[in-house]
C-alpha positions in Angstrom: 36.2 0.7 128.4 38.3 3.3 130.2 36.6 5.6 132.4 39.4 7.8 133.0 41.2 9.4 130.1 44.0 12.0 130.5 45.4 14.0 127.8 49.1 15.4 128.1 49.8 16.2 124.5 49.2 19.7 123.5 48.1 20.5 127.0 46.6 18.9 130.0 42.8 17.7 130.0 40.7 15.1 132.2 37.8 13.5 131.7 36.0 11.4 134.3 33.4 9.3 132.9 31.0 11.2 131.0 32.5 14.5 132.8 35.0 16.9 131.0 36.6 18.6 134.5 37.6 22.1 133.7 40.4 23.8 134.3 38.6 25.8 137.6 37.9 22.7 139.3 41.5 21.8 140.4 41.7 24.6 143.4 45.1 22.7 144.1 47.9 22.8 141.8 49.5 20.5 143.2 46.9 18.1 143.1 46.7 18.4 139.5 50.5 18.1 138.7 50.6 14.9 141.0 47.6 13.0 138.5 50.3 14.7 135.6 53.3 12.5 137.1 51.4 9.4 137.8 50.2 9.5 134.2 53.6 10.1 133.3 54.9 7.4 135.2 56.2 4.1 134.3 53.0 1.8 135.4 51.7 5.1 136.4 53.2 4.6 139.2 55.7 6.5 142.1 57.3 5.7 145.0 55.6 8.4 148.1 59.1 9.4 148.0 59.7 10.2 144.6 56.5 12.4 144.9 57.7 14.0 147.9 61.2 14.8 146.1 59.6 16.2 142.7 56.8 18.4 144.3 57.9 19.4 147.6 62.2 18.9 147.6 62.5 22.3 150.1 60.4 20.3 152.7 61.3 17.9 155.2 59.5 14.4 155.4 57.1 15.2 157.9 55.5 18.6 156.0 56.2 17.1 152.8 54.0 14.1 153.9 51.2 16.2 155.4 51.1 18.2 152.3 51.0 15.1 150.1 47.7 13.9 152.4 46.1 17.2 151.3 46.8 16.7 147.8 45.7 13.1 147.8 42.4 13.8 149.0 42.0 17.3 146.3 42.9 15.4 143.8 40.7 12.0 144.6 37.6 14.7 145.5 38.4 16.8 141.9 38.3 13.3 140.2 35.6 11.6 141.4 33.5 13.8 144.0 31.4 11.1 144.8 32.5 10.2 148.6 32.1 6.5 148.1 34.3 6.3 145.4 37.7 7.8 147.4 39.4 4.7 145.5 37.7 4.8 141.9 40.9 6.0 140.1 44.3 6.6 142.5 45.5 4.3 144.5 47.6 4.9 147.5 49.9 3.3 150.0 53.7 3.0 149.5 53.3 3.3 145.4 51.1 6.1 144.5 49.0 5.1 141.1 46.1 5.4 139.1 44.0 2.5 138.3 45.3 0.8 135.5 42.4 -1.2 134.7 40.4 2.3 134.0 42.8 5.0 132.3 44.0 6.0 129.3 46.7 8.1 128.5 47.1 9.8 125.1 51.2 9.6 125.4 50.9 5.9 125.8 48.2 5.5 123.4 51.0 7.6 121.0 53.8 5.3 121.9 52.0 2.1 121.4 50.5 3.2 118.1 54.0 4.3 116.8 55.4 0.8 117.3 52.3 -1.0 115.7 53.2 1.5 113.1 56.6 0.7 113.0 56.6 -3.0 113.0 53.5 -2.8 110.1 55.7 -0.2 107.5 51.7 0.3 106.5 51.1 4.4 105.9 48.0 4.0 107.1 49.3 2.6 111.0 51.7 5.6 110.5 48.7 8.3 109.9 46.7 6.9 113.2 50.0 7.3 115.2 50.6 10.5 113.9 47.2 11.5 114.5 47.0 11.2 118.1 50.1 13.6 118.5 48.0 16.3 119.6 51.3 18.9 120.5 54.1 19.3 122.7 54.0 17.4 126.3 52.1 19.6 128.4 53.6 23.5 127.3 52.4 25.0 130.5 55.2 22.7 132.5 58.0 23.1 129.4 60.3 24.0 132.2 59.4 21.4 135.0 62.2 19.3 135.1 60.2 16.0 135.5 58.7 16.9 132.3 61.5 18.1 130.0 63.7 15.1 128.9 60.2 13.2 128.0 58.7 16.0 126.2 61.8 16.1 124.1 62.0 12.1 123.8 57.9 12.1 122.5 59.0 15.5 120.2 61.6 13.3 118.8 59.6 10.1 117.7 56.7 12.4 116.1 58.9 14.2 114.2 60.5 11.0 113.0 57.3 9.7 112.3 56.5 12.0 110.1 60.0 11.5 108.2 59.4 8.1 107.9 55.8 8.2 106.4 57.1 10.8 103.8 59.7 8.3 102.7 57.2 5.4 102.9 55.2 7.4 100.6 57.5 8.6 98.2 59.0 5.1 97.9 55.1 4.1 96.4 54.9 7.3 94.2 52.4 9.7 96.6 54.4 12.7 96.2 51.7 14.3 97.3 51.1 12.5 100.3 54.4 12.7 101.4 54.7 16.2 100.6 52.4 16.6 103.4 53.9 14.4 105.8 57.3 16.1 105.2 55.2 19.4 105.1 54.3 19.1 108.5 58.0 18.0 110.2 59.6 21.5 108.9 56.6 23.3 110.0 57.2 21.7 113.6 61.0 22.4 113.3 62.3 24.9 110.6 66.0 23.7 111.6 65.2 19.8 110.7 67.5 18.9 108.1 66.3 15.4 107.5 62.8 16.1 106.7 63.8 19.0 104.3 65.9 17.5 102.5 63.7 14.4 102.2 60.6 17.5 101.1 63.5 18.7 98.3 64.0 15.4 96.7 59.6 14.9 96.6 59.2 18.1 95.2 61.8 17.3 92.7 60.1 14.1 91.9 56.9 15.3 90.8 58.6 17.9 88.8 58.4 21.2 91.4 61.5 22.2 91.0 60.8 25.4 91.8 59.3 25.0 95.3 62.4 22.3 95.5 64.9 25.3 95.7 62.5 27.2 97.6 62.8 24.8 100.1 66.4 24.8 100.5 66.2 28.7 101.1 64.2 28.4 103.9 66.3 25.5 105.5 69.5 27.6 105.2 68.0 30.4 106.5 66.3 28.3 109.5 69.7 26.7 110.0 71.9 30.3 109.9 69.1 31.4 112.8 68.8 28.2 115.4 72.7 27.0 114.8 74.5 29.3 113.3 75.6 27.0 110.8 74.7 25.6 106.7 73.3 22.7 105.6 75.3 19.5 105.5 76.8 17.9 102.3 73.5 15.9 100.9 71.6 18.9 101.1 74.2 21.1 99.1 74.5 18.3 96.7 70.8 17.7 96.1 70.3 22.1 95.7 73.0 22.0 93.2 71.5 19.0 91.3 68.0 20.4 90.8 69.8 24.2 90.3 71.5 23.2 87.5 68.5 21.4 85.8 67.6 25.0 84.1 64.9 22.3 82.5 63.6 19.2 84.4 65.5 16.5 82.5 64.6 13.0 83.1 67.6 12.2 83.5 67.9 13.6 86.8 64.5 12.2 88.3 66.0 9.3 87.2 68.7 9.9 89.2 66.5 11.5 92.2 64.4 7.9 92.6 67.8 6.1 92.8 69.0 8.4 95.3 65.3 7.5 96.7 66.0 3.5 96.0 69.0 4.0 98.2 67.6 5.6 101.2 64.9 3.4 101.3 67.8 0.5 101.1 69.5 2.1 103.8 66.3 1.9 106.3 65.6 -1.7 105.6 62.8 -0.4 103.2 63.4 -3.3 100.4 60.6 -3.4 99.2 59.9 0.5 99.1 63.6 0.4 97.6 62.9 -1.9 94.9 60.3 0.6 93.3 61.8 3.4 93.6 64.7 1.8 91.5 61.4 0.4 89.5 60.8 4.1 88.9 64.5 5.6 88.0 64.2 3.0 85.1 60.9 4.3 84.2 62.2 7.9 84.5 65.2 6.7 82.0 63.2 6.0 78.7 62.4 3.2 77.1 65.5 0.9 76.9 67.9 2.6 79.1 71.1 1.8 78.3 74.8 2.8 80.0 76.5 2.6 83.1 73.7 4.1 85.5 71.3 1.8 84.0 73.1 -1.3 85.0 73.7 0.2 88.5 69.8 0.7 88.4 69.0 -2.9 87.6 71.8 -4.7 89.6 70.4 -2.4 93.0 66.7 -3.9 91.9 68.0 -6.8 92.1 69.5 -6.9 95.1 66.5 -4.8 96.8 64.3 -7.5 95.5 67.3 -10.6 96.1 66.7 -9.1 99.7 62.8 -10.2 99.8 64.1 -13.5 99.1 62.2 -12.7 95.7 64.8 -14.7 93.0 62.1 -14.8 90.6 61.6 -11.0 90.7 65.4 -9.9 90.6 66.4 -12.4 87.4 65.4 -9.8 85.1 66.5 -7.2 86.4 69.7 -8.6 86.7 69.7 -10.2 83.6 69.3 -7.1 82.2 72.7 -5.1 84.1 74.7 -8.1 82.7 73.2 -7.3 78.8 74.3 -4.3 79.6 77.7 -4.7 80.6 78.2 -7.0 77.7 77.2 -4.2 75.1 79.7 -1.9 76.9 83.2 -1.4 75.2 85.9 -3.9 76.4 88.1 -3.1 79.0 84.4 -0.9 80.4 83.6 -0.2 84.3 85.7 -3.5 85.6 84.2 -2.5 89.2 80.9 -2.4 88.4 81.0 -5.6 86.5 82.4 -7.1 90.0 79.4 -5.6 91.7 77.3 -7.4 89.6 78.8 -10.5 89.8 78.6 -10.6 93.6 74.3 -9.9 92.9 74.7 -12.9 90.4 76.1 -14.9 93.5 73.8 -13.7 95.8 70.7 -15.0 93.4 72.8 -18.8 92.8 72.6 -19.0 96.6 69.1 -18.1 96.9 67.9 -20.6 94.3 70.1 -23.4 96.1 73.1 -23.0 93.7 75.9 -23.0 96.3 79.0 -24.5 94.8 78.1 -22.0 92.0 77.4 -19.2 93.9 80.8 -19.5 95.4 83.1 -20.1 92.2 81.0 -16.6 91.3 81.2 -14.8 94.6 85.5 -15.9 94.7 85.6 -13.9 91.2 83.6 -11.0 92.4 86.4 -10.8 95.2 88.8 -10.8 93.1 87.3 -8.2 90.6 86.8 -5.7 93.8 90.2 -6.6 95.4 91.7 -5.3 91.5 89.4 -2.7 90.1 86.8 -1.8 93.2 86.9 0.4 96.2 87.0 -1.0 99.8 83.6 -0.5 100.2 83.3 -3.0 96.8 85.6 -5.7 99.2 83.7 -5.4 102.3 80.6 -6.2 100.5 82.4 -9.0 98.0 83.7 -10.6 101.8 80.4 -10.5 103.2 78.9 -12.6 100.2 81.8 -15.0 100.3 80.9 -15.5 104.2 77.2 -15.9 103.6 78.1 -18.3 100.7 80.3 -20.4 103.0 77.7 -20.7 105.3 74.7 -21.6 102.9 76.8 -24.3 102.0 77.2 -25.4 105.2 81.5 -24.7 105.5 81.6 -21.4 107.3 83.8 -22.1 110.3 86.3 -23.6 107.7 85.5 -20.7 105.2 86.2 -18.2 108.7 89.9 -19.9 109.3 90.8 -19.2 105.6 89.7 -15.9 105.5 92.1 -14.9 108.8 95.0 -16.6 107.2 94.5 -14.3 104.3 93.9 -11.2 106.4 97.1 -12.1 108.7 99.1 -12.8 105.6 99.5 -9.0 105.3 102.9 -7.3 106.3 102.6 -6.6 110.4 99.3 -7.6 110.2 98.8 -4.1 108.1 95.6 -5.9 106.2 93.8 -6.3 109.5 94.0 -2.4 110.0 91.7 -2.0 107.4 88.4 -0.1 108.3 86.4 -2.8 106.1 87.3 -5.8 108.2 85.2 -4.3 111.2 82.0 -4.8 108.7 83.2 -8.1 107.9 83.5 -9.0 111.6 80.2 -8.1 112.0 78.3 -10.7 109.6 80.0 -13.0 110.9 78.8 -12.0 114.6 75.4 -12.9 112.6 76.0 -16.1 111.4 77.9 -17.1 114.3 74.4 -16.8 116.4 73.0 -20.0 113.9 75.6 -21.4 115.2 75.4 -21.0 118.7 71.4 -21.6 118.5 71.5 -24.2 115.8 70.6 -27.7 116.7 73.6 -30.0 115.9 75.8 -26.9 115.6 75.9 -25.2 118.8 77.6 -28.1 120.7 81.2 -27.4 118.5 80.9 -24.0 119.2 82.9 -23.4 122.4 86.1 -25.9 120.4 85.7 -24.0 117.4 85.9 -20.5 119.0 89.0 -21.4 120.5 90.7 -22.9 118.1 89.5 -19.3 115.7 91.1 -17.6 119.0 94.9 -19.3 118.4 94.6 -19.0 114.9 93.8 -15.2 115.6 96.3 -14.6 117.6 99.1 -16.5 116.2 98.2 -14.4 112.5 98.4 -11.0 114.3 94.5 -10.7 113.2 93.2 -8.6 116.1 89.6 -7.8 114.9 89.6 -11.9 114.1 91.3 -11.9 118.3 88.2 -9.7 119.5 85.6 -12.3 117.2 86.3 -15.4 118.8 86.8 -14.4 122.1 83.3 -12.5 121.5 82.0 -16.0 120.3 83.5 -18.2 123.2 82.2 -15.9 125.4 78.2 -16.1 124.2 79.0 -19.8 123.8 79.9 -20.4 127.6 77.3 -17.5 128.8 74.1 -19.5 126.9 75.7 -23.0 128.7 75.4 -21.3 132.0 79.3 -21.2 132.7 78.4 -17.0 133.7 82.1 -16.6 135.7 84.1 -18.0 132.3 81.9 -16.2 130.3 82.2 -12.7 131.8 86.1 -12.8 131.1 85.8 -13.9 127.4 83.3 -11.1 127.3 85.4 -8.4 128.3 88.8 -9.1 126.6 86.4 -9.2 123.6 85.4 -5.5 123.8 88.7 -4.4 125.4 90.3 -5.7 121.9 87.4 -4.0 120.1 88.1 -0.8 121.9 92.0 -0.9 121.4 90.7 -1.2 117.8 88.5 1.9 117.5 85.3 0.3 119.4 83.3 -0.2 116.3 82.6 -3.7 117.1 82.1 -4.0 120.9 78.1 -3.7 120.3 78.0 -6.9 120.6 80.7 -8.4 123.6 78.6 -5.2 125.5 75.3 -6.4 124.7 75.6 -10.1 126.3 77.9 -8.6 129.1 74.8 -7.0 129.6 72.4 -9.8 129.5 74.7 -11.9 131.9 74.3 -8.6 134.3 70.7 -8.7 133.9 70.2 -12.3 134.6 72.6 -12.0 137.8 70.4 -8.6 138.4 72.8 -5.8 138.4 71.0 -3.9 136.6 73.7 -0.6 136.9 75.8 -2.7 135.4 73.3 -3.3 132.2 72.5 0.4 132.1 76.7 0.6 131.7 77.5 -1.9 129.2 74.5 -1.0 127.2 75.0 2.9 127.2 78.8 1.9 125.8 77.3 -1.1 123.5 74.6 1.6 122.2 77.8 4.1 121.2 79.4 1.5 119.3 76.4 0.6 117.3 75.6 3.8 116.2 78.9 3.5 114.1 78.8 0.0 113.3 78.4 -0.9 109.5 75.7 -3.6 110.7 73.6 -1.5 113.1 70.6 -3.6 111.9 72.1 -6.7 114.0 73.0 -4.5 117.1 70.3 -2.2 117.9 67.5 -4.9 118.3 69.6 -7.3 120.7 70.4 -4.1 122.7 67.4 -3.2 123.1 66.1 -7.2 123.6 68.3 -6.6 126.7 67.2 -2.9 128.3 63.7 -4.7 127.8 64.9 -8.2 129.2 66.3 -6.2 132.6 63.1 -4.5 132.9 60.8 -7.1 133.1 63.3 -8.3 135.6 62.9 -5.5 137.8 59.6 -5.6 137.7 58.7 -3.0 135.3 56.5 -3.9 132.1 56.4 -0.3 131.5 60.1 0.2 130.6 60.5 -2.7 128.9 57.2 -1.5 126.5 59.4 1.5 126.1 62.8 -0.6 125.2 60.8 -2.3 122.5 59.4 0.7 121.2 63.1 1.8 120.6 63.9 -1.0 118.9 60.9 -0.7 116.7 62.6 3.0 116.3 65.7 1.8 115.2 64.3 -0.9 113.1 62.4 1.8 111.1 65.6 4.0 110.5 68.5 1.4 109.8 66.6 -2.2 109.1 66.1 -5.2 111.3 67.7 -8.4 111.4 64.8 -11.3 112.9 67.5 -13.9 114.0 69.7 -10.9 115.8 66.3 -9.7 117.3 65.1 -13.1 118.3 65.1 -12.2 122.0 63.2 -8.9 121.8 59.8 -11.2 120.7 59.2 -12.8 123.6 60.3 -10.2 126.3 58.1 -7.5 124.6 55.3 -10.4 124.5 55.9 -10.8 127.8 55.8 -7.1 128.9 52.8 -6.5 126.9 51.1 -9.4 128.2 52.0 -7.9 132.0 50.3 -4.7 130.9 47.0 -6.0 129.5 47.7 -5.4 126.1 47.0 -8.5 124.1 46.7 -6.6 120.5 50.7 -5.9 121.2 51.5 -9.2 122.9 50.2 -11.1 119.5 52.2 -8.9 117.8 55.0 -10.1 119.1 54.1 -13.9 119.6 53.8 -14.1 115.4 57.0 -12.7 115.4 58.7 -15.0 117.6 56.8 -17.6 115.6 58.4 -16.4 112.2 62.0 -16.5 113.5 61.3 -19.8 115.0 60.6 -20.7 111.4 63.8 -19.4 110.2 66.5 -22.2 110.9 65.9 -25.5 112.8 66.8 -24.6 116.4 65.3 -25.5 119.9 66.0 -22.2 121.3 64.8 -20.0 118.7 61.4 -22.3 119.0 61.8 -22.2 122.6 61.8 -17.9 122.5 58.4 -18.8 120.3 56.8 -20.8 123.0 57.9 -18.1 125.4 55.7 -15.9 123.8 53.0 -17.8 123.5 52.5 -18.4 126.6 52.6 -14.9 127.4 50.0 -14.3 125.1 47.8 -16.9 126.4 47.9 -15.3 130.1 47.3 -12.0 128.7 44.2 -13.9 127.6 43.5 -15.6 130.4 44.2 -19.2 129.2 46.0 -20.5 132.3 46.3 -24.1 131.0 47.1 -23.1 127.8 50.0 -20.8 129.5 51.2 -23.7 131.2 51.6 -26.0 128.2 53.3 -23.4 126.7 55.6 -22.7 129.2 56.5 -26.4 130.3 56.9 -26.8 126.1 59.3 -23.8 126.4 61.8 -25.9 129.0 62.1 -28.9 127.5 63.2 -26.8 124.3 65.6 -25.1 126.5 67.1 -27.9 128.0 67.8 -29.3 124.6 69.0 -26.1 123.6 71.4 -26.6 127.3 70.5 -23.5 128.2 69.6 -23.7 131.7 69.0 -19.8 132.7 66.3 -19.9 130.1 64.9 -23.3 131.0 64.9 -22.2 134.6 62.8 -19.0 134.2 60.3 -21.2 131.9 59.6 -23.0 135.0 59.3 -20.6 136.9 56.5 -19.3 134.8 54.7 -22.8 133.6 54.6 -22.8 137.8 53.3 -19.5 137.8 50.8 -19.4 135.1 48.3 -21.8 137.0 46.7 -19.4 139.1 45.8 -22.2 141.4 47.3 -22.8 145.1 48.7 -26.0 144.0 51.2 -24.4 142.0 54.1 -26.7 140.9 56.9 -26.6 143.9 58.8 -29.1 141.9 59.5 -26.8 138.9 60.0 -23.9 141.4 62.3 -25.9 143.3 64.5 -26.9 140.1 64.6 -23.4 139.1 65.8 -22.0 142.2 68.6 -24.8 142.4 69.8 -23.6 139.2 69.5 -19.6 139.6 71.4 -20.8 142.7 74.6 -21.9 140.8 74.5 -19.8 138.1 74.2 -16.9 141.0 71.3 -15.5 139.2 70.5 -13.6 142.6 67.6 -11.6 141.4 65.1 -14.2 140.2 66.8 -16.8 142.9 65.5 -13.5 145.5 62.0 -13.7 144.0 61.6 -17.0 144.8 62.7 -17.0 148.0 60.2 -14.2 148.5 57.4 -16.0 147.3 57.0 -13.4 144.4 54.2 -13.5 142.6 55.1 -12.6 138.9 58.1 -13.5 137.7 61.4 -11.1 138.0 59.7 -8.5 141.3 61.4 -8.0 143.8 
């Protein structure tokens, strides 16, 4: 039960036990805005001298500390007046704080509720987020510069909440609903183009055209005002779509849920995705027939090929092919490619492999004649996932760059396309560098991929493998050998536009974090975050750069930030789709953080979802990151011995894994989890031999200074 609960949304409020304290009570102002930053805080906790510097910077140390003793004792008398309770709710020394064990604040109530909500894709988890928005971070301190970049951040994430529940809802048909939700974000900001276009297309939808091109008034006009500027393309081309139905024709909701299906597709919404395209069909008539209805039914398939749901997409695809064949000959060529590659997709999901590649070949060639380079991307992409559902992807990989070097100058690897082909196999490549009885060819293979590369001219292949031999000699420990590989990796990628380097940035970053430079992570992941915004993929990169903001704060000691990172990454799950085996290391680091924080509900959270990607593929470390996890979860709990078995399970999986960082820090926390004096100086002893000559100085620090949680200082 929390005795203390602050409110910061919508304006500031306390309340003390049973006692709301008004407004009058603070007679110091500055009493008030220090219990404002230590809710704020990370931990809510600061530094004395980060106090000093944001409440008193014109002072000197010596008034600025005599001032902060005054405001101390106001704010710990306006709290609790009771003279034998001077230590009820903040904490001094050093770190100012307020007791943990006894607050609540609504902004981190907010947070955590909008990554439940995010991780669950349940409107209802979206609603009790939303709910406890109660406004703008404290209004009367808009201009405090502690408080402006985080009133902005929290504006942000409502706002997108409420965009994502009104596509959540009108993926399930509650135009109403989500005409709400959508409602409500344009109220909030007049200028947000997103969420009006999104309100356009649900009005549409249940047939209001009329308050549809109402809507796009008022956006324009809202735009012209805050930037001077008109709405972008989607919004001019929805307007003119619903102006020139003069009547509401089905055919154009038809063509409204698709554009719905899409979306929906496009934020890793599959299964919101599959009914919208459920509903364009319906919109169509009874036996729809013609080119857009077999692009309706081949993009239900594939939404529902993407829930793994085979049985579910065979009519539907079954149904685009009927329809091809009752086209005239010599019909859309590229669309009958398109849905030959869905046709593959569905032979490799049903365990048809040497099928689903004589299929996925002929889709190739159909794009590489009669499709757009979008159509090849997506036909290479198949071939690669093929290959490696049948168990010949490194040999699949060579073939492909003697094709794409084959070009004259190596003109073929120019193309823009190759980057998103690059990029799935940045995917598979991690089952093989986490694969038991694949990751020990790794490091042979990625060489031998690097002189093909090179001798072919194939640059974006160049920057791949030395991407790959770098994570392969980073996850054996070999950190030195590894930061090189690394780095010519995204110099290559950066010579070639920097659409790829997500990933080269992201484990330069992990190897910083683990040797604790954590300027450095802050570096490569600002640059790796750049790149994925423009990466085809973004699904794979934004979760493992996150994994790693989270993985260096729990590292520094600050379960806080990394709560925050994984939040994020919930964030960017939500808008562009998650992958689980790109993610993996997110789970237990969040489980971990949450665990440090109290918060078992979130802890669990994650634990089940280290436990599903464990489940995924047959892999020590992926099971390893699982027992991680668990073992989080089970101190959060308070299950010590539990912990420990956990945690002990968690190296021995590492060391088969040969990953010794990881294996290392397990021991340090099987050690760690027995709260007893006798705790294990064997595994602590191990562990700091290897952080030692891996020059992992940070946690090899800790030890030495007999920290008690793993990763403080």
């Amino acid at each position: 039960m929390f005795d203390l609960r602050i409110r910061l949304l919508g304006g500031f409020g306390v309340q003390a036990g049973p006692r709301e304290i008004a407004d009058g009570e603070w007679r110091l102002r500055k009493a008030k805005s220090l219990v404002k930053l230590l809710a704020l805080a990370p931990g809510h906790r600061l530094h004395r001298d980060q106090v000093l510097e944001l409440l008193w910077p014109e002072l000197d140390a010596q008034a600025g500390d005599n001032q902060l003793r005054k405001v101390l004792h106001e704010a710990r008398r306006t709290l609790d007046p009771d003279p034998t309770a001077t230590y009820r709710y903040l904490e001094s020394g050093e770190r100012l704080g307020l007791c943990r064990a006894v607050t609540w604040v609504d902004v981190e109530a907010f947070e955590d509720a909008a990554l439940r909500a995010r991780r669950a894709g349940d409107p209802a988890a979206y609603e009790r987020a939303i709910a406890l928005y109660g406004g703008d971070l404290l209004p009367e301190d808009r201009y405090a510069e502690w408080a402006i970049d985080r009133a902005e951040a929290l504006r942000f994430d409502y706002l997108a909440l409420l965009v994502e529940l009104g596509q959540l809802l009108e993926a399930r048909a509650d135009f109403d609903g989500a005409a709400a939700a959508l409602r409500t974000a344009v109220r909030a900001d007049p200028a947000q183009e997103d969420a009006a276009v999104a309100l356009m297309r649900v009005y549409a939808l249940a047939g209001r055209r009329h308050e549809a091109l109402a809507e796009y008034r008022r956006l324009r006009a809202a735009m012209e005002r805050t930037w001077g500027a008109a709405p972008g393309p989607a919004a001019e081309r929805l307007y003119a779509q619903i102006r020139t139905g003069q009547v509401f024709q089905p055919e154009l909701t038809c063509d409204l849920w698709e554009q719905a299906g899409d979306l929906r597709m496009l934020s890793g919404d599959v299964s919101g995705a599959a009914a919208a395209y459920t509903c364009a069909l319906d919109a169509a008539g009874p036996g729809p027939s013609g080119s857009a209805a077999v692009r309706v039914h081949r993009k239900a398939a594939t939404a529902y090929l993407q829930q793994h749901d085979s049985e579910a997409a065979g009519p539907q695809l079954r149904a685009a092919e009927e329809g091809l064949e009752r086209q005239a000959a010599g019909g859309d060529r590229a669309e009958a490619g398109r849905v030959r590659a869905v046709r593959a997709t569905w032979l490799w999901e049903v365990g048809r492999y040497a099928e689903a590649q004589r299929v996925a070949e002929a889709s190739r060639y159909a794009a590489e004649r009669y499709g757009t380079p979008e159509d090849v991307a997506a036909a290479d992409e198949q071939l690669a996932i093929v290959h490696h559902c049948r168990g010949s992807w490194r040999e699949g990989l060579h073939s492909e760059i003697e094709r794409f070097g084959a070009g004259t100058g190596g003109g073929a690897d120019e193309d823009a396309r190759l980057a998103r082909i690059f990029d799935i196999h940045c995917c598979i490549g991690q089952y093989h560098l986490y694969g038991d009885g694949l990751k020990d060819g790794v490091e042979g293979y990625a060489r031998r991929t690097l002189d093909l590369a090179l001798s072919r001219g194939a640059r974006r292949a160049e920057a791949f493998a030395w991407c790959l031999l770098g994570e392969s000699l980073l996850l054996q420990g070999r950190w030195d050998e590894a930061a090189g590989c690394l780095e010519r990796s995204a110099q290559v990628h950066d010579e070639l536009g920097g659409q790829g380097s997500a990933l080269p940035r992201q484990r330069l970053a992990e190897l910083a974090a683990g040797r604790g430079d954590s300027e450095a992570v802050a570096a490569q992941l600002r640059r790796g975050m750049a790149a994925a915004a423009i990466s085809p993929l973004a699904q794979h990169a934004f979760g493992r750069l996150y994994a790693t903001a989270a993985f260096d704060a729990v590292e520094r000691g600050e379960p806080v930030e990394a709560a925050r990172a994984a939040r994020s990454a919930s964030a960017a799950a939500a808008h562009y789709g998650e992958c689980p085996s790109c993610t993996a290391l997110l789970y237990p680091v969040a489980a971990e953080a949450f665990a440090a924080l109290g918060d078992a509900d979130a802890a669990a959270e994650h634990a089940r979802a280290a436990e599903r990607v464990a489940g995924l593929f047959q892999s020590s470390a992926w099971s390893a990151m699982a027992e991680t996890a668990s073992g989080a979860l089970a101190e959060v709990r308070g299950a010590a011995s539990e912990a420990r078995r956990r945690h002990l399970a968690a190296v021995r999986l590492y060391g088969r894994a040969r990953q010794p960082y990881w294996a290392a820090r397990s021991k340090v926390r099987a050690a760690l989890a027995d709260p007893r004096p006798s705790a294990d100086s064997g595994l602590l002893a191990e562990a700091g031999a290897t952080f030692e000559a891996l020059g992992a100085e940070r946690p090899l620090r800790a030890l030495a200074g007999g920290a008690q949680h793993v990763g403080r200082r």
